[in-house]
C-alpha positions in Angstrom: 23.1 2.6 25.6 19.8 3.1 23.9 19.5 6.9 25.1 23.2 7.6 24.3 22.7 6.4 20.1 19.4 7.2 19.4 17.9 10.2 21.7 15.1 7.5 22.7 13.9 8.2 26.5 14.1 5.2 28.5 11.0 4.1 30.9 11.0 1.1 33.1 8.2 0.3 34.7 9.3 0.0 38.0 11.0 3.4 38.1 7.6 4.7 36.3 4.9 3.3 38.7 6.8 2.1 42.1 9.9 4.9 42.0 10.3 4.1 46.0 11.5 0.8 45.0 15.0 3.2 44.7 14.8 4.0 48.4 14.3 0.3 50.0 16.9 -0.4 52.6 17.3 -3.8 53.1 17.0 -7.2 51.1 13.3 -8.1 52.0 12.2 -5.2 50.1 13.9 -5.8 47.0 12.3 -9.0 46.5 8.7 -7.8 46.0 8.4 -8.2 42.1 6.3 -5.1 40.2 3.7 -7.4 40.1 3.1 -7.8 43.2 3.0 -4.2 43.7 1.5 -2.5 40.7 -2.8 -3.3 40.2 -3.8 -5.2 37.2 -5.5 -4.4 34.1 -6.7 -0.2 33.9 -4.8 0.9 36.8 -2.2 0.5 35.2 -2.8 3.2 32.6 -2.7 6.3 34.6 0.8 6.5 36.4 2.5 5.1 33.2 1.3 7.0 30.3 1.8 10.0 32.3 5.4 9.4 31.9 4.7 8.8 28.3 2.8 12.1 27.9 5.6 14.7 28.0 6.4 16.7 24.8 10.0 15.6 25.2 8.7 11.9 25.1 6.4 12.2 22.2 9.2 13.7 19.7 12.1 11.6 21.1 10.3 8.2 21.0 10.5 6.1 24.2 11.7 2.9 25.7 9.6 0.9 27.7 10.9 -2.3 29.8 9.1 -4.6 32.8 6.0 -4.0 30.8 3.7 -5.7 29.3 4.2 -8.9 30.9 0.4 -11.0 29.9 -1.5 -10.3 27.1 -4.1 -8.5 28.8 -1.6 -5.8 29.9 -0.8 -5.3 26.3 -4.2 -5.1 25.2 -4.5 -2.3 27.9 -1.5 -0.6 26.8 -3.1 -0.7 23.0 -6.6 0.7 24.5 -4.8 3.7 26.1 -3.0 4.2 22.5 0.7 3.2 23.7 2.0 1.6 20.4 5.0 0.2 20.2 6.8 0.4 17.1 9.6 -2.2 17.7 9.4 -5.0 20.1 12.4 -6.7 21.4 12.0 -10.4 23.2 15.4 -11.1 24.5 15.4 -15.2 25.3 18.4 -17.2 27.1 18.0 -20.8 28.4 16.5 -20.8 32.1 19.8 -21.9 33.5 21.3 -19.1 32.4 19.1 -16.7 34.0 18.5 -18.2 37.1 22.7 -18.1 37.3 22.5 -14.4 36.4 19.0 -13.4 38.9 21.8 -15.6 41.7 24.8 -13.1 41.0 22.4 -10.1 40.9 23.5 -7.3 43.8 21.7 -3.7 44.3 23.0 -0.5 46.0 20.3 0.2 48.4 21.4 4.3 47.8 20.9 4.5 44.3 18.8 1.6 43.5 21.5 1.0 40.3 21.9 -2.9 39.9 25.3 -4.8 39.5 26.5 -8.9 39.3 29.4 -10.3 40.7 31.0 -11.1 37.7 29.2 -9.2 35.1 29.0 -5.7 36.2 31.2 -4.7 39.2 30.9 -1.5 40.8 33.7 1.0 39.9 34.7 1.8 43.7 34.7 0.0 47.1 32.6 2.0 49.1 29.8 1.0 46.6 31.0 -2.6 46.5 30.8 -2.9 50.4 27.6 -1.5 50.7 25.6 -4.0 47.9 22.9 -6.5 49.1 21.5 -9.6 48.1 18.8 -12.0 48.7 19.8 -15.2 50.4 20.5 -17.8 47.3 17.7 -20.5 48.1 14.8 -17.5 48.5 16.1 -15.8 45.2 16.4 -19.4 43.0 12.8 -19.9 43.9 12.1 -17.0 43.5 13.4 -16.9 39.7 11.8 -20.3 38.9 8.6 -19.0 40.2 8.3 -15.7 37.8 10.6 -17.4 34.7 7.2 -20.1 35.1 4.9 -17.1 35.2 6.9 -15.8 32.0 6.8 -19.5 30.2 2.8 -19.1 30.9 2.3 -15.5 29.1 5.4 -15.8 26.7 3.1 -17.1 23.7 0.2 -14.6 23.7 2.6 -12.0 24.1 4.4 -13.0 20.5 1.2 -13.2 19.0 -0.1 -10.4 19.8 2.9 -8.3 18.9 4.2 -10.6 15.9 3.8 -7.8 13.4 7.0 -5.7 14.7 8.8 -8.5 17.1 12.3 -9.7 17.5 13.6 -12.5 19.4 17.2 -11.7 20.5 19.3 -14.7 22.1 20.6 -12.9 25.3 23.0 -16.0 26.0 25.8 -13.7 24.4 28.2 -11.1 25.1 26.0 -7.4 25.9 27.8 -5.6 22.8 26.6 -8.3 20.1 23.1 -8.3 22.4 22.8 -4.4 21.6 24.3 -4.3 18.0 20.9 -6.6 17.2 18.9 -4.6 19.3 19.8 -1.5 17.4 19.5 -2.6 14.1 16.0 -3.7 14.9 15.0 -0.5 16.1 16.1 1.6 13.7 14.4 -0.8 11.1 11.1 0.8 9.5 8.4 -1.3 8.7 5.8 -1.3 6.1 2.7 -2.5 5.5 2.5 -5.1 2.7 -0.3 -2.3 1.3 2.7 -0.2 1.0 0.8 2.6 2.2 -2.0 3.0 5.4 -5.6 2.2 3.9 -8.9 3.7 5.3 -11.3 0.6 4.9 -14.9 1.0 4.5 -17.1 -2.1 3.8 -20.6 -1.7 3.3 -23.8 -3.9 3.0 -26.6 -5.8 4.1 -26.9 -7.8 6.7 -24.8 -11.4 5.6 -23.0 -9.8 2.9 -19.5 -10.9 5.0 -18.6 -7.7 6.0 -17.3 -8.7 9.3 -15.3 -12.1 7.5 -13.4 -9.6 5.0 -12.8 -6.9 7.2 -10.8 -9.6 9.8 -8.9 -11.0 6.3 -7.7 -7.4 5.4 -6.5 -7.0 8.8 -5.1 -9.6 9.3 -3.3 -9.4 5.8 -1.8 -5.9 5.9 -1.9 -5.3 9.8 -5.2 -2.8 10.0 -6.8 -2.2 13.4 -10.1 -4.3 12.6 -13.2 -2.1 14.0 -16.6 -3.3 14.5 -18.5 -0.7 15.6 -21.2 -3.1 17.4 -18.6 -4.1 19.3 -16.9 -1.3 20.0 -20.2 0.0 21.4 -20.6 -3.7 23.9 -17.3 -2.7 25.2 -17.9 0.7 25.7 -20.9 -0.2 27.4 -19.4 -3.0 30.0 -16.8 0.2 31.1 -17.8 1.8 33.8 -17.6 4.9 32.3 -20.2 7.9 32.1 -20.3 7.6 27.9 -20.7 3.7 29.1 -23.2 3.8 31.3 -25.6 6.2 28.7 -25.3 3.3 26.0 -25.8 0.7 28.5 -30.0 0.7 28.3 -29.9 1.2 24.5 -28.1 -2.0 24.1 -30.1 -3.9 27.3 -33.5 -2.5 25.3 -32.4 -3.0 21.9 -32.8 0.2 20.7 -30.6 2.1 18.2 -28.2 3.7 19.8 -28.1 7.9 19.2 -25.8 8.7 16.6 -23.7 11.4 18.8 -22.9 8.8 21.5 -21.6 6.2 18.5 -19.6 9.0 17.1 -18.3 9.5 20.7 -16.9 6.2 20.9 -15.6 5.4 17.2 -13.9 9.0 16.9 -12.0 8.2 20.0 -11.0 4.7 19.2 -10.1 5.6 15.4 -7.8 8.4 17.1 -5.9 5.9 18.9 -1.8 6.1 17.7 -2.1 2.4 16.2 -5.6 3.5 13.8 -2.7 6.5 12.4 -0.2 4.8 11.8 -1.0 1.7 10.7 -4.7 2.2 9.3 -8.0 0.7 9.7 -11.0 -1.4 8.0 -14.3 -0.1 9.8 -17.4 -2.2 9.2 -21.5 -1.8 10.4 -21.1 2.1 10.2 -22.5 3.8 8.2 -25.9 2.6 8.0 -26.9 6.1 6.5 -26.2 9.5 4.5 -26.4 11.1 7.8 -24.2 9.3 10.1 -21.7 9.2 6.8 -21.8 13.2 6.5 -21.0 12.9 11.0 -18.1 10.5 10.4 -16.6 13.1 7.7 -17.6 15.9 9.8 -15.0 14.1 12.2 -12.3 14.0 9.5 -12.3 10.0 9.3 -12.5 9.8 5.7 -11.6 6.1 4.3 -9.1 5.9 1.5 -11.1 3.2 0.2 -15.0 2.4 0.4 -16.3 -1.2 -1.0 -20.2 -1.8 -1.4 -20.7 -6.0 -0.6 -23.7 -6.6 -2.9 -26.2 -9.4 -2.4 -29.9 -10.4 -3.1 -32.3 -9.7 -0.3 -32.8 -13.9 -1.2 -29.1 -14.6 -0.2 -29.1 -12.3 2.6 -32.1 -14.2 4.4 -30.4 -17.6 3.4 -27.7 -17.0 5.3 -28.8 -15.5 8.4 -32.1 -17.1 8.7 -30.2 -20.4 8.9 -27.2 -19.7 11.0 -26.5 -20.2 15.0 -24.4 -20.0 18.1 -22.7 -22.1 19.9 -23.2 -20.5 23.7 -20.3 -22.6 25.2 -17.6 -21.6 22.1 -18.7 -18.5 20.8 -18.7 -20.8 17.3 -20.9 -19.7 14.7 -22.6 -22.8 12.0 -24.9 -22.4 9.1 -27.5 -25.3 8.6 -26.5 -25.3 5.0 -22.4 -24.1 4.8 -21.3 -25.2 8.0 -23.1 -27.7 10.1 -22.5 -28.3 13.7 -20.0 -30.9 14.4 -22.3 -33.3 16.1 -26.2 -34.0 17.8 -24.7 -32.3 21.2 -23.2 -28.9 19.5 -26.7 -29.0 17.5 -28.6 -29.5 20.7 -27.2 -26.1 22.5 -27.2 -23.8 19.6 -29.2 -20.7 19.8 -30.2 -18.3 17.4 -29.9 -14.2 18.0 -33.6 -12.8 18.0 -31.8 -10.0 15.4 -31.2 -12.9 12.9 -35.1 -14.0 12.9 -37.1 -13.6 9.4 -39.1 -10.7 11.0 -36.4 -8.6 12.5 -33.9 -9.7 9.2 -36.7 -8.1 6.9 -36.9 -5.0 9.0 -33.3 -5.0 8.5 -32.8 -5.7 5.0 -35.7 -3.4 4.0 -33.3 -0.2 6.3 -30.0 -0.9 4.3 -31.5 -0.9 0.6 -33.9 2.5 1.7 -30.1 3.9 2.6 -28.2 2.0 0.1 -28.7 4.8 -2.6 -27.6 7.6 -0.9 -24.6 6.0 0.5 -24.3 5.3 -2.8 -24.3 8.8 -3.8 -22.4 10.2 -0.8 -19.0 7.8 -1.8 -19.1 7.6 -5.7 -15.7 6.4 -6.0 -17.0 3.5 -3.6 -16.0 -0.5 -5.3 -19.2 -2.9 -6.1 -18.6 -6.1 -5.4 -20.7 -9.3 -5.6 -20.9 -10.8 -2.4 -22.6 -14.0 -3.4 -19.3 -14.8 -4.6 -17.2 -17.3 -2.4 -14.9 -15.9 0.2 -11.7 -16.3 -1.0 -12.7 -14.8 -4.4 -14.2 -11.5 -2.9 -11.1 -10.9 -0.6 -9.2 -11.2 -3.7 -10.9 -8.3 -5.4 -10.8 -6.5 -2.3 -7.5 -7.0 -2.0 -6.4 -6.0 -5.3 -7.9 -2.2 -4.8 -6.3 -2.6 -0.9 -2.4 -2.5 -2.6 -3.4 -0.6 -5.6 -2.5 3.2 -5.2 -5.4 6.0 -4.3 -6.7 8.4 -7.5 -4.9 11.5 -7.9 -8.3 13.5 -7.4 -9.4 11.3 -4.3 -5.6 12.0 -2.6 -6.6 15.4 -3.3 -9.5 15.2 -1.7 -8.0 13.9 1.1 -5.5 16.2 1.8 -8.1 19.2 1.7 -10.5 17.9 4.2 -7.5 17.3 6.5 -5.9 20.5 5.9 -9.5 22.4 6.7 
């Protein structure tokens, strides 16, 4: 139905990654689930967006079903830059599904799927020819995935929550698809009512990192640390991996052409396009700004977090982690909870004085320049509480680019 109103070209994931599923000739074979079939995690990238990588595909849109079914397969499909737009979650009470999975019959010729009261074949010869499971294997068989489903369900609506839609499915299919429809051919927009290009930049404890994860969460902008983006590339097993691996073991700085490697390819990816980004910890310099606009990532929108090199060792200086939670506590702002959290915190050898000063004394040698190289850049006092700075930040987020800035823009992408 899909195909037939909108041009969309449907993709299911069994057809895309198992398509001799189709050819199985008897009832044993059709109760292997996709899971059990398909490998976890990366391997699941090539086969499937290889069927998303045809022209045809790309212009006409797509619709994907049996996939993602956990978070982490999401996640994946986000790191290989398969975005989804619309998101439909259609939901019906478990004994109405198990009742339908019960009824469930499958032509073992052309793999097409009917129900004995539902959807009937049209002619005899198909109807005498359908096969089932025998009813006690495929009930326990539905209990066992519908708890597998109850188990990933939640992370799956968080982490598309921006563009979801719970459907009830308990209804008849032409009131199922009207909603369906009307969803899909919804457009969203950002509350920022366009797609910023976030740059923060500062010292060391200016809250770069706390800001940047407000904005995104906010208006929906791909949140880039490009620290971590650097871990991660490291722990794949990848040849651009495995070169940044001893910088990070040694703690070196790692070479400018291999960071550009990896943030150029993650801030191509379809959701930093469409829906925009906030990029923090890069730049640190003239040079490595001049690289990133060599690459054509130019941010709408460049903010300076100022702070006193006094503030700046105040907060780091003082601050630790918890090992077991990944919590973060300030002796001053945020205390550990109790003698036993205090007990197993540990400080990063980055955030001693020494290395802090070394630090410090790199961003205000660069801070000029930087300066220089954004002049339409926003100062803003970052010894100002939280909520106060995000609320500065925020008012330039929503507020509509300078004519000679979207000028700007527009030449540097056009050359």
């Amino acid at each position: 139905q899909k195909k037939h109103f909108t041009g969309i070209i449907p993709k299911h994931l069994s057809k895309v990654i198992r398509p001799e599923v189709r050819e199985a000739e008897s009832c044993e074979s059709m109760q292997e689930t996709v899971s059990e079939r398909v490998p976890e995690g990366l391997k699941l990238r090539h086969p499937l967006i290889s069927a998303l990588e045809p022209c045809s595909v790309m212009i006409r849109g797509w619709v994907l079903a049996g996939i993602p079914r956990t978070r982490e397969e999401a996640l994946c499909l986000q790191e290989a830059g398969v975005i989804p737009e619309h998101v439909v979650m259609l939901e019906a009470p478990d004994a109405v599904l198990i009742e339908r999975s019960l009824g469930k019959r499958i032509d073992p010729v052309t793999g097409d799927i009917y129900h004995v009261t539902f959807i009937q074949p049209d002619s005899q010869e198909v109807e005498s020819r359908l096969t089932g499971p025998e009813i006690h294997v495929m009930e326990e068989h539905t209990v066992s995935e519908l708890l597998k489903y109850h188990r990933s369900v939640f992370l799956l609506q968080r982490t598309y929550q921006n563009c979801l839609k719970k459907i009830n499915a308990d209804q008849p299919d032409v009131d199922v698809f009207t909603q369906v429809l009307t969803h899909v051919m919804s457009r969203h927009h950002s509350a920022a009512l366009h797609a910023p290009r976030v740059l923060l930049i500062g010292p060391p404890g200016s809250g770069k990192g706390q800001q940047a994860r407000l904005i995104a969460e906010k208006y929906d902008l791909v949140n880039i640390h490009c620290g971590e983006l650097l871990r991660a590339a490291s722990a794949d097993e990848t040849s651009v991996g495995e070169l940044i691996k001893p910088y990070l073991e040694s703690g070196l700085q790692v070479p400018d052409n291999l960071v550009l490697q990896v943030l150029t390819d993650r801030l191509s990816k379809l959701d930093c396009t469409t829906r925009g980004w906030v990029l923090h910890s890069f730049p640190r310099d003239v040079e490595q700004a001049q690289k990133l606009r060599a690459s054509n990532f130019i941010p709408s929108r460049v903010f300076f977090l100022e702070m006193t090199a006094d503030v700046a060792m105040e907060r780091i200086a003082l601050r630790s982690v918890d090992p077991v939670t990944g919590e973060r506590y300030h002796s001053v702002y945020k205390p550990p909870p109790s003698e036993r959290v205090q007990a197993r915190l540990r400080h990063k050898p980055k955030d001693s004085e020494g290395q802090l000063r070394i630090r410090l004394k790199d961003y205000w040698k660069s801070a000029p320049l930087l300066h220089e190289f954004y002049p339409d850049a926003v100062n803003v006092n970052a010894e100002l509480p939280p909520h106060s700075i995000f609320e500065l930040l925020e008012s330039h987020v929503v507020r509509r680019l300078p004519r000679r800035l979207s000028v700007s823009g527009m030449i540097q992408n056009m050359s």
